[in-house]
MARMIZA-163991 format. One record per residue (C-alpha): residue number from 1; x, y, z. Coordinates in steps of 0.25 Angstrom, whole numbers, plus 5000, padded with zeros to 4 digits. Example, Ala and Ser with C-alpha at 12.3 -4.5 7.8 and 13.67 -1.06 7.14 Angstrom:
<lovos>
<lovo 1 <5049 4982 5031>>;
<lovo 2 <5055 4996 5029>>;
</lovos>
This chain:
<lovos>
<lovo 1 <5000 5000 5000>>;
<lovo 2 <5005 5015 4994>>;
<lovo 3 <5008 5024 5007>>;
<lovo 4 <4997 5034 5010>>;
<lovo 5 <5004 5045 5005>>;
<lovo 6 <5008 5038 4992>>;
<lovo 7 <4993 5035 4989>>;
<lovo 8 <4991 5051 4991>>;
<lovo 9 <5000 5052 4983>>;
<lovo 10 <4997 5046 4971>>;
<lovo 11 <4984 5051 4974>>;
<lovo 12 <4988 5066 4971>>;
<lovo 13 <4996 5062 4959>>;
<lovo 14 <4983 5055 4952>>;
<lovo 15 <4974 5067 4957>>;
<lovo 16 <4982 5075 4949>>;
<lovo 17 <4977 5079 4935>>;
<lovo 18 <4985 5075 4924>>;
<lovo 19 <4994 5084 4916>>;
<lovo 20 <4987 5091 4903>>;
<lovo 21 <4991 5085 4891>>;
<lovo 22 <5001 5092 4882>>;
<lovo 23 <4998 5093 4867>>;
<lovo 24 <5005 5096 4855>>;
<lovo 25 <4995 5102 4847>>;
<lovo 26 <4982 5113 4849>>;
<lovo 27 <4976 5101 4842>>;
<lovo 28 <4979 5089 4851>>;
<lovo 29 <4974 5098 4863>>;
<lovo 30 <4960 5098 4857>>;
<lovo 31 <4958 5084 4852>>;
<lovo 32 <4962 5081 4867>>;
<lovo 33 <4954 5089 4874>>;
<lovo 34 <4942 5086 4864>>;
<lovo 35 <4944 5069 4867>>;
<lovo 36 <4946 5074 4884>>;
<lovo 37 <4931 5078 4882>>;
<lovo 38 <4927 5066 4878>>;
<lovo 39 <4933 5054 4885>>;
<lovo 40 <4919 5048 4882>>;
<lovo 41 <4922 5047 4866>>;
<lovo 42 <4936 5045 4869>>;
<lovo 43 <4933 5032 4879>>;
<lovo 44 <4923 5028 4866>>;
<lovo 45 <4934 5028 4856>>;
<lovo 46 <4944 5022 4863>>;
<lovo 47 <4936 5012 4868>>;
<lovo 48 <4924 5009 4860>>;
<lovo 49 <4910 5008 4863>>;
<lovo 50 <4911 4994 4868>>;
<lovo 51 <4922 4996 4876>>;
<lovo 52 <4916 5006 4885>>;
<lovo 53 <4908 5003 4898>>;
<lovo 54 <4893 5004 4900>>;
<lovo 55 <4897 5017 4907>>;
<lovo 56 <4905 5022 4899>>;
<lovo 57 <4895 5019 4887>>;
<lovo 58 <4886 5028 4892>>;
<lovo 59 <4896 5038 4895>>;
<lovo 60 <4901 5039 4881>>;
<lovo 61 <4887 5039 4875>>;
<lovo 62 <4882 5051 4884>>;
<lovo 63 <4893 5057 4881>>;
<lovo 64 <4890 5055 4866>>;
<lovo 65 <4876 5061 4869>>;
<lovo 66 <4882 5072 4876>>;
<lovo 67 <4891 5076 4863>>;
<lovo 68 <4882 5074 4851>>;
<lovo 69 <4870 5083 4860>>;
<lovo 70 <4860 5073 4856>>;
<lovo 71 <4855 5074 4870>>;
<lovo 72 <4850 5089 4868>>;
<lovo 73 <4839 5084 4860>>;
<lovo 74 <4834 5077 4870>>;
<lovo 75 <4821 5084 4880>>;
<lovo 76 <4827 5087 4892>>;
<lovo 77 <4827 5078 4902>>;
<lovo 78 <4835 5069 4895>>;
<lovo 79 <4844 5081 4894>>;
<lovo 80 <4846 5083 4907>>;
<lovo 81 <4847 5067 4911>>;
<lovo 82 <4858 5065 4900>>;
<lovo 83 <4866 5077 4904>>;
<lovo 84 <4866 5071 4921>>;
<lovo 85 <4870 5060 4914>>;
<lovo 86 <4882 5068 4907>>;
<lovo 87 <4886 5072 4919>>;
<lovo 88 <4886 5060 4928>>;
<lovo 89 <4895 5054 4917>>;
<lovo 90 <4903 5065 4920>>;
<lovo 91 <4904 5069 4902>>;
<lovo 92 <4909 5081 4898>>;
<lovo 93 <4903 5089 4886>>;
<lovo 94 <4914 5085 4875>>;
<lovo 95 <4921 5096 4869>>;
<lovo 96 <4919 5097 4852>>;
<lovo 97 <4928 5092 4843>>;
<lovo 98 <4939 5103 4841>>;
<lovo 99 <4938 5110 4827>>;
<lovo 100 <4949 5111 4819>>;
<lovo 101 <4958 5122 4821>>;
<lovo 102 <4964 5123 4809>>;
<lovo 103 <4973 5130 4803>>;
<lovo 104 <4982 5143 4806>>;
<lovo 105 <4984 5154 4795>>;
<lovo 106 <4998 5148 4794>>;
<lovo 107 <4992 5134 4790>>;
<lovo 108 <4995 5127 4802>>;
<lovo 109 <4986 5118 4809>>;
<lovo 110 <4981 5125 4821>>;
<lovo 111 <4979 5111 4828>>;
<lovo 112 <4994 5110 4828>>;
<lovo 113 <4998 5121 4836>>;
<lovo 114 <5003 5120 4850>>;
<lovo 115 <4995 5122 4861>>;
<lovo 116 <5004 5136 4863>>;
<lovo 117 <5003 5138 4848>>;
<lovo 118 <4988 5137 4848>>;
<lovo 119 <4985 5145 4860>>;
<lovo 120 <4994 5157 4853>>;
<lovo 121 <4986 5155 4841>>;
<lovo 122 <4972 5156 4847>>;
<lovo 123 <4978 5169 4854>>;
<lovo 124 <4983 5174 4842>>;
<lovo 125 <4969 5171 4836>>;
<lovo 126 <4961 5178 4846>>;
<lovo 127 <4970 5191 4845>>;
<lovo 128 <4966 5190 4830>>;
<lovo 129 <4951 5188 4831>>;
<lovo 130 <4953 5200 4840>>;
<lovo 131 <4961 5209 4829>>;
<lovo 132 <4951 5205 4821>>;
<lovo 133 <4940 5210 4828>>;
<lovo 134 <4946 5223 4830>>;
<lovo 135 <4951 5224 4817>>;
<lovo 136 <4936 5222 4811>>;
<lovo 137 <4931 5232 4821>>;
<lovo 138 <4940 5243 4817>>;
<lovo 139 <4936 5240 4802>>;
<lovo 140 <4921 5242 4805>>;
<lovo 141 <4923 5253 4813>>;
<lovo 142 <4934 5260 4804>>;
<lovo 143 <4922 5256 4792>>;
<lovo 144 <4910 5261 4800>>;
<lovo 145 <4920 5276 4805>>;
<lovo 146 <4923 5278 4789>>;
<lovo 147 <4910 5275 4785>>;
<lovo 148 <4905 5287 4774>>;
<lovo 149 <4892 5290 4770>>;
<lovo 150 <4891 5297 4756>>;
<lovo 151 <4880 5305 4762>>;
<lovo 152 <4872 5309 4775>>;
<lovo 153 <4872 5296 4782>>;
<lovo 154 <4859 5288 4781>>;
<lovo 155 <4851 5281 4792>>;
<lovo 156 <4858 5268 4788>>;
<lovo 157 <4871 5275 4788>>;
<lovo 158 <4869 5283 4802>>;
<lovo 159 <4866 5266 4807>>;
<lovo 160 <4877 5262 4800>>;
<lovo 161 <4887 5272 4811>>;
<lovo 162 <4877 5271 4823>>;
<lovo 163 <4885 5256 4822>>;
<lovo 164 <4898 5263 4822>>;
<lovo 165 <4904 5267 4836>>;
<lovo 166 <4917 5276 4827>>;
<lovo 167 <4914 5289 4822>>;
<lovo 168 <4908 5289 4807>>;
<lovo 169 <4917 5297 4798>>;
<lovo 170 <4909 5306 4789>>;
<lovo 171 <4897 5307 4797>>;
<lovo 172 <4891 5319 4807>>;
<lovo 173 <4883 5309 4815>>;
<lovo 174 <4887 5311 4830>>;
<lovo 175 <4886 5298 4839>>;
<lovo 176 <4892 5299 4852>>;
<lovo 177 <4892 5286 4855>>;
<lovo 178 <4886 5274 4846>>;
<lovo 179 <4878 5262 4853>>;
<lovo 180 <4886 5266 4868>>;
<lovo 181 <4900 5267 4863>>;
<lovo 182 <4907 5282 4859>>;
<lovo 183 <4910 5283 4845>>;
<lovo 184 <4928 5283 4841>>;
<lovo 185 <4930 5286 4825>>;
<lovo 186 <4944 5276 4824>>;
<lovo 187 <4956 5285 4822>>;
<lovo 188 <4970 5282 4816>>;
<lovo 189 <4975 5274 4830>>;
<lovo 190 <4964 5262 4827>>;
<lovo 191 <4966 5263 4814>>;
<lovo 192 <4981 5259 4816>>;
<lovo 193 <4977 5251 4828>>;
<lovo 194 <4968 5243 4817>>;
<lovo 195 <4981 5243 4808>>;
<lovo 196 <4989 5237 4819>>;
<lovo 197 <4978 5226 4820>>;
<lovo 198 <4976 5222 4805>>;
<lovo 199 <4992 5221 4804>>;
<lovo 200 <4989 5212 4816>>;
<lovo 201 <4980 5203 4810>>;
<lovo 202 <4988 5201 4798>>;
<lovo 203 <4999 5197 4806>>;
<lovo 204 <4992 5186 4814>>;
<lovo 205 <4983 5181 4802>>;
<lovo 206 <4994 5181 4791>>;
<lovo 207 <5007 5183 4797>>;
<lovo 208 <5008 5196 4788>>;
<lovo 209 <5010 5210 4789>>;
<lovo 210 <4996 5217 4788>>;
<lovo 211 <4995 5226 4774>>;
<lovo 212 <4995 5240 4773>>;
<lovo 213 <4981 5240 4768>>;
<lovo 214 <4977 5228 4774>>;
<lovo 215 <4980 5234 4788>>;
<lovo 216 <4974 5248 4784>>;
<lovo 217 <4959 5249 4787>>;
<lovo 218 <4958 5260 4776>>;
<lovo 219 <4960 5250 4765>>;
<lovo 220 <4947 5240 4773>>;
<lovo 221 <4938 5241 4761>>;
<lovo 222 <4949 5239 4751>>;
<lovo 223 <4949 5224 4748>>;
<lovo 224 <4963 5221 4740>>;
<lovo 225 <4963 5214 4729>>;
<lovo 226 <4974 5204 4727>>;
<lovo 227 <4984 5201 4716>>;
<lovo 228 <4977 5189 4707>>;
<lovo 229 <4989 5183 4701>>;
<lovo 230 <4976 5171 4696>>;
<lovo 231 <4979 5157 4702>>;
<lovo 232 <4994 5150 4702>>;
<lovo 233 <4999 5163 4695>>;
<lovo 234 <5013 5158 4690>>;
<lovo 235 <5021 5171 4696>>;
<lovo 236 <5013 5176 4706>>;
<lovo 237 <5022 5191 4711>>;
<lovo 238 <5025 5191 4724>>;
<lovo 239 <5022 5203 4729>>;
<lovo 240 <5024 5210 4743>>;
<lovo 241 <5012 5208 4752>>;
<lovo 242 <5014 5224 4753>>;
<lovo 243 <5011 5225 4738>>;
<lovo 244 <5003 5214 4736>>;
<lovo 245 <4993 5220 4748>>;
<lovo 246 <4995 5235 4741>>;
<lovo 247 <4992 5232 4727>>;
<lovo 248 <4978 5223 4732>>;
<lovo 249 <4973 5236 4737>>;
<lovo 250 <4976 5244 4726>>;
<lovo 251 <4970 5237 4716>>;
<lovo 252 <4957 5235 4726>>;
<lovo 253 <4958 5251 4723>>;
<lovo 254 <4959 5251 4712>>;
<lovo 255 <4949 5242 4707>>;
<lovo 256 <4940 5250 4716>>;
<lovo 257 <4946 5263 4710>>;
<lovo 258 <4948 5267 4723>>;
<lovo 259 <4955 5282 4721>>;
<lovo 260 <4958 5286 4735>>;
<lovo 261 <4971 5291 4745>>;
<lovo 262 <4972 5277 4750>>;
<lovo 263 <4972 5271 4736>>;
<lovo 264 <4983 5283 4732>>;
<lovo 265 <4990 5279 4745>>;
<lovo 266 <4989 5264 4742>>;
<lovo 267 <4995 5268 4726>>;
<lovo 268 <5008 5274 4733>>;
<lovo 269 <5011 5261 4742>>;
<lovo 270 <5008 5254 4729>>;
<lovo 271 <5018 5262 4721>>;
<lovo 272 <5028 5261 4733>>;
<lovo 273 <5028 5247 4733>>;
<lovo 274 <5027 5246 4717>>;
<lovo 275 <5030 5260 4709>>;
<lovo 276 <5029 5253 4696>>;
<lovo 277 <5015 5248 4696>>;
<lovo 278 <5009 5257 4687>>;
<lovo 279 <4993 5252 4690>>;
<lovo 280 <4997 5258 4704>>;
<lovo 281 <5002 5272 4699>>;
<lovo 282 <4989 5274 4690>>;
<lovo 283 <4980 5273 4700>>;
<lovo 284 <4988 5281 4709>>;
<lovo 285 <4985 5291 4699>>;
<lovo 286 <4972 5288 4696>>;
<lovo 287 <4971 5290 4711>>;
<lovo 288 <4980 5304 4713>>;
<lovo 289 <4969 5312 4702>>;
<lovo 290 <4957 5304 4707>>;
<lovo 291 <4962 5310 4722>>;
<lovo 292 <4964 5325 4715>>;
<lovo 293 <4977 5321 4722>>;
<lovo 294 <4987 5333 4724>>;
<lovo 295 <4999 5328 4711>>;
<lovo 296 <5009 5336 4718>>;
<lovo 297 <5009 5326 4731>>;
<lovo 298 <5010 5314 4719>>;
<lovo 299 <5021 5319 4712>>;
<lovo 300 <5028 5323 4724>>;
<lovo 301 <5025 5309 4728>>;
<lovo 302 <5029 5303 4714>>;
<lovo 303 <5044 5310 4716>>;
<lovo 304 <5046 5300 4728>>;
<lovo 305 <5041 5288 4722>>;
<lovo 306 <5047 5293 4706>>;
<lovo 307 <5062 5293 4716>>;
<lovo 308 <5059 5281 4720>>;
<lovo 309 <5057 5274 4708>>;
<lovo 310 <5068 5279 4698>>;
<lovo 311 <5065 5270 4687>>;
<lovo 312 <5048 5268 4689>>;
<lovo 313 <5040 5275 4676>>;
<lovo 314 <5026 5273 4684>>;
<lovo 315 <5029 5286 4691>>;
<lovo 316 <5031 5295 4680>>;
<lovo 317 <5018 5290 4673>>;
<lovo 318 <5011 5294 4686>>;
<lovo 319 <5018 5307 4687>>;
<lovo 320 <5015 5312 4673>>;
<lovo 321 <5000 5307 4676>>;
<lovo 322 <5002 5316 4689>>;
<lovo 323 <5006 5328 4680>>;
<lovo 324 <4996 5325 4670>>;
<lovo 325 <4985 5328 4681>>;
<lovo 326 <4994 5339 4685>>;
<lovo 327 <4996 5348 4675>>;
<lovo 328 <4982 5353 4670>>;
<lovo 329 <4980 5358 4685>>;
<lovo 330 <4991 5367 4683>>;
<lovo 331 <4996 5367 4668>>;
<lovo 332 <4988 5382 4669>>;
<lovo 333 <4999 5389 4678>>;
<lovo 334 <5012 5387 4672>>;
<lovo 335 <5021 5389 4686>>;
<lovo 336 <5014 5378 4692>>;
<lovo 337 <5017 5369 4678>>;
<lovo 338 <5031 5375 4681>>;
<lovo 339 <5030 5372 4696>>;
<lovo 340 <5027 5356 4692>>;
<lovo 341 <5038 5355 4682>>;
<lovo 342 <5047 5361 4691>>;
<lovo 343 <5046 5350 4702>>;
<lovo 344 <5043 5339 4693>>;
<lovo 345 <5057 5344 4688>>;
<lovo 346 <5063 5344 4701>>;
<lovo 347 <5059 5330 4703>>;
<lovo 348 <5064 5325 4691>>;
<lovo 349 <5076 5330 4694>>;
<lovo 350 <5077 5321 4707>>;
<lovo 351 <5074 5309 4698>>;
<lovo 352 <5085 5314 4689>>;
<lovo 353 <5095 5314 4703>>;
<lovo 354 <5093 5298 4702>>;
<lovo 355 <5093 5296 4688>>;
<lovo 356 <5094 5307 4675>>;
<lovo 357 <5091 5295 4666>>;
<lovo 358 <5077 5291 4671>>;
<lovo 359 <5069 5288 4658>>;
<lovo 360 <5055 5288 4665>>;
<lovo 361 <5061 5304 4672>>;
<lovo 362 <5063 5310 4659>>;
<lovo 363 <5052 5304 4652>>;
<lovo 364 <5043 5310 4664>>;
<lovo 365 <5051 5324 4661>>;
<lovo 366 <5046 5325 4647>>;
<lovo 367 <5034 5323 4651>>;
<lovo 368 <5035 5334 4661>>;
<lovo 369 <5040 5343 4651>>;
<lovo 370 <5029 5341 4641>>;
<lovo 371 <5019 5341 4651>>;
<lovo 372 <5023 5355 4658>>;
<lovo 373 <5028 5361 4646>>;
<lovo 374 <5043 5362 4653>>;
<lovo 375 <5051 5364 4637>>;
<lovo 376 <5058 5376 4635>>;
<lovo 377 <5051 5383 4627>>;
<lovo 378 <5038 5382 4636>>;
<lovo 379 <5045 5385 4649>>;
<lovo 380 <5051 5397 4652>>;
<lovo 381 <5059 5390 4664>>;
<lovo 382 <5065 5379 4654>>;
<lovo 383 <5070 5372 4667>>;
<lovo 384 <5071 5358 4659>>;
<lovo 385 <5079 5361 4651>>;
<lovo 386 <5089 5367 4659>>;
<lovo 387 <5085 5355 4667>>;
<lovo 388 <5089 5344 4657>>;
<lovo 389 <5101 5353 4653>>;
<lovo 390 <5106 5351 4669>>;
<lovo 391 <5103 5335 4667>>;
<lovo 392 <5112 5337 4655>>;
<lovo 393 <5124 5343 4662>>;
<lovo 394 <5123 5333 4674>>;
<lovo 395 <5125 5322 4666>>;
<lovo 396 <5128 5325 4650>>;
<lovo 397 <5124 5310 4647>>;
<lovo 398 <5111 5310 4652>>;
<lovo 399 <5103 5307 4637>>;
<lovo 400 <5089 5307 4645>>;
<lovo 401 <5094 5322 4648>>;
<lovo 402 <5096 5324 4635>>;
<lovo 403 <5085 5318 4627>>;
<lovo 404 <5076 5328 4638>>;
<lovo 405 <5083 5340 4632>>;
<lovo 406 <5080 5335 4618>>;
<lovo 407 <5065 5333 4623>>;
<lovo 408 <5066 5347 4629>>;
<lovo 409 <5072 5355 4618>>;
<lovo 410 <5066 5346 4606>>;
<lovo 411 <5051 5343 4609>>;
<lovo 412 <5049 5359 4614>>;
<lovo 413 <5035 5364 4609>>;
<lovo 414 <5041 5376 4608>>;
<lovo 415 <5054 5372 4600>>;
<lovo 416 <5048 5361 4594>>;
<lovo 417 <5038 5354 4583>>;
<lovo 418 <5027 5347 4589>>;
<lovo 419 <5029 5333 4587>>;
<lovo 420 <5043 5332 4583>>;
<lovo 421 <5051 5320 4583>>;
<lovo 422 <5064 5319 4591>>;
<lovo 423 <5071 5317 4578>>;
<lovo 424 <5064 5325 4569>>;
<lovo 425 <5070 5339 4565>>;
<lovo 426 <5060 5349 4571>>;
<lovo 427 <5063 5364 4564>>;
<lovo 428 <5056 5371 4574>>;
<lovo 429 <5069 5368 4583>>;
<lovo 430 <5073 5382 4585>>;
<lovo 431 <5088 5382 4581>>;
<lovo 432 <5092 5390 4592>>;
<lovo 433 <5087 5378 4599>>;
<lovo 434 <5094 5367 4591>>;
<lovo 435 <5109 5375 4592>>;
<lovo 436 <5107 5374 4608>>;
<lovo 437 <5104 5361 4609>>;
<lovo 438 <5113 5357 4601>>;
<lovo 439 <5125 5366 4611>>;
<lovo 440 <5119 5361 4622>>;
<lovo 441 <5123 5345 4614>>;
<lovo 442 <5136 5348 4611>>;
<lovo 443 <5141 5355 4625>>;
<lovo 444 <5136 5341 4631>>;
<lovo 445 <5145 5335 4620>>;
<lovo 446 <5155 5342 4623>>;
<lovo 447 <5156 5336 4637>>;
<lovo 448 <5154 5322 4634>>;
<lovo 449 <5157 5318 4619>>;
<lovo 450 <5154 5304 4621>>;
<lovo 451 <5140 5307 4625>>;
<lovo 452 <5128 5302 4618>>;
<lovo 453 <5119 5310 4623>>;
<lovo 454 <5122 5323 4619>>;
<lovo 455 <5126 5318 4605>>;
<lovo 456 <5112 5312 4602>>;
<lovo 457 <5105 5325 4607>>;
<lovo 458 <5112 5334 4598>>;
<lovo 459 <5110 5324 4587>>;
<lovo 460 <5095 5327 4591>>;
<lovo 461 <5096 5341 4591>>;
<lovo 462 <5103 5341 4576>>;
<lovo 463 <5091 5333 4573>>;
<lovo 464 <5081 5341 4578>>;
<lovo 465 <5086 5352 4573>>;
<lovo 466 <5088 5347 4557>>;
<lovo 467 <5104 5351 4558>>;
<lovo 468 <5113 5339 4552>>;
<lovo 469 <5122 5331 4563>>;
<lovo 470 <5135 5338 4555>>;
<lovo 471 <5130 5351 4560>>;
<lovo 472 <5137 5346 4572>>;
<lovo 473 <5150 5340 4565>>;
<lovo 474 <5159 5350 4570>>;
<lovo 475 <5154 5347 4584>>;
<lovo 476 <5157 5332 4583>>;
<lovo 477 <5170 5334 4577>>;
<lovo 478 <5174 5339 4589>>;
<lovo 479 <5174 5325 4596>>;
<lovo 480 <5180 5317 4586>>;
<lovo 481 <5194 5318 4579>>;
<lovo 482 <5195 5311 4564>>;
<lovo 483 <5205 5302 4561>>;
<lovo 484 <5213 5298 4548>>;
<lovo 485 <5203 5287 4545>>;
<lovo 486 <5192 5296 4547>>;
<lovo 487 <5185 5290 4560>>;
<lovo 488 <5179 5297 4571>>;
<lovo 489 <5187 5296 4585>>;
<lovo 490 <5182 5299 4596>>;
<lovo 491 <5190 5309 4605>>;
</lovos>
């Protein structure tokens, strides 16, 4: 026999509840604790139906009763009998049949995560269903404040804001407070409070960074439309979640042909992102004259972007559009014609600074000097000719310098035939003309003989002017020597 204080012993140690299970998975947890609420069904299946006990027969089929709820159809005294008799045997309702979990947004069984893992997750769950909530509550709300009637708001629409506890934007209707609680209109610290949250909610549900539209409740009623590449596309571009998120708004604009700031706003990020998508400058322009936007702020904004993108012909397309809307608004006052070209001059000059060759510049400066009417003989100031001759001097070789003298000098209303050729001879040249051009070719000469540049325009000139290249013999002698065989030799 045990001693006494062994037995108690003992005693204590079976007393004592057993230690909880561990489990690997959320999903293993589950299963168990859906079986530990059923030991009926789990004594049934091990055993069978004939292997059980009279007493445990009828266990297991009142707790079959007790699990289907047949017994609620029965009247009520045989409720109330069947359920004493529940708890005699001392059956616990059963707990249902766990549902499947499924899977997170990552594709991972959510039946596989640890028991840690799992309790993270649901927290992280809840915090979203939360965001969420807020989120949807801010949009309402921020829908409701800017909500705008075209006219004096009707019975429906006074209903309509009786609903809303902000203030209404555009209306006079004064509410002190609106079904018990004081009306707040949202200011700028819940908008970038909701801005905080949707970056927030993008995190958690995608992993991503929120989008600059798609975080802005401005752009709520905009819906983007995505790029259709159509299905299996061969080369799909991979573009920049930043671009690919930009250019789905701006084409939901456009298709809606929406011309407002935000659109003209959306057109600059766009261009910073892209400056050679020419869709995108097109509606920017359509946007700037549908605005009556002020052209001076453009063009002082093109000269950032134009110094930004050396070598991109988009812009100079939208700037001459820009001065195409421009100049009818103040071709009447000569000065402030003068005034444009003067700091369109000014700017092309900077461009110049980075590269006196750019084709797409001095295309544009043509341009500019047909369209303000900046040839000599129809400004007083002639600032572009002196300008070009300064282009000249800084670098003698600079043909597109050159060929925008020949342009100047040679296509001059007021010196010139209307539709003259560049090759053709044009009589109505004054000579006086023609003799200083044709100085101007040979001093440039005489600095660098082996120059092409100068060389061809005074061929040009001598063309223009009907005079015969051995006009200029003597000239050319002086840079060669002849030898006894007769050949030219370079000096």
């Amino acid at each position: 026999m045990a001693p006494k204080g062994k037995q108690q012993s003992q005693k204590q140690a079976a007393s004592k509840p057993p230690p909880p299970a561990e489990y690997k998975t959320i999903g293993e947890k589950r299963r168990a604790e859906y079986l530990a609420s059923r030991p009926l069904q789990v004594l049934h299946d091990t055993k069978g139906w004939d292997g059980l006990t009279a007493a445990e027969k009828t266990a297991y089929s009142t707790f079959a009763l007790l699990e289907s709820e047949a017994y609620t159809t029965w009247s009520a005294p045989l409720q109330k009998d069947f359920l004493k008799l529940v708890d005699q045997l001392k059956i616990t309702q059963p707990l249902p049949e766990p549902y499947t979990l499924g899977k997170d947004r990552r594709g991972n069984n959510i039946e596989d995560y640890t028991i840690p893992q799992y309790e993270a997750w649901k927290e992280d769950e809840e915090k979203l269903r939360i965001l969420r909530w807020e989120s949807e509550t801010f949009r309402e709300k921020w829908a409701k404040q800017h909500f705008k009637p075209s006219a004096e708001p009707s019975s429906a629409d006074k209903e309509y804001i009786k609903k809303c506890i902000w203030e209404p934007e555009t209306t006079d209707l004064d509410f002190e407070k609106v079904d018990g609680e004081t009306k707040r209109p949202l200011t700028e610290e819940d908008r970038q409070d909701e801005l905080k949250r949707r970056a927030e909610i993008v995190k958690m549900e995608s992993g991503k960074q929120v989008g600059r539209y798609e975080g802005d409740p401005t752009w709520d009623d905009v819906t983007p439309i995505p790029q259709d590449d159509g299905k299996n596309p061969l080369a799909a571009i991979a573009y920049t979640d930043e671009y690919a998120e930009a250019i789905s708004y701006l084409r939901a604009v456009m298709a809606s042909k929406e011309h407002s700031p935000r659109a003209l706003a959306l057109t600059s990020h766009m261009i910073s992102l892209n400056p050679a998508h020419y869709t995108v400058w097109l509606y920017r322009a359509s946007t700037l004259f549908a605005l009556t936007f002020v052209l001076s702020d453009e063009l002082a904004w093109l000269n950032d972007v134009a110094l930004s993108n050396q070598k991109n012909y988009q812009i100079w397309h939208h700037r001459q559009l820009l001065i195409d809307n421009l100049y009818p608004t103040i071709s009447a006052s000569r000065e402030k014609v003068l005034e444009l070209a003067k700091s369109e001059i000014e700017f092309l000059t900077q461009m110049f600074a980075e590269d006196s060759k750019n084709y797409h510049v001095w295309s544009y400066r043509q341009y500019l000097v047909r369209k303000l009417d900046l040839f000599p003989s129809q400004c007083e100031d002639p600032s572009e000719l002196g300008a070009v001759e300064r282009l000249i001097e800084e670098d003698v070789r600079n043909n597109s310098a050159w060929s925008h003298r020949f342009f100047l000098v040679f296509s001059d209303p007021g010196n010139s035939t209307e539709g003259s050729k560049a090759t053709e001879v044009d009589p109505k040249i004054p000579a006086e003309i023609l003799d200083r051009e044709i100085r101007v070719a040979e001093n440039a000469i005489y600095l660098a003989p082996q120059n092409q540049s100068p060389w061809n325009f005074l061929r040009g000139v001598l063309r223009k002017g009907g005079r015969e290249l051995k006009s200029e013999e003597g000239f050319a002698g002086e840079f060669v020597k002849l030898g006894d065989g007769g050949g030219g030799e370079e000096e």
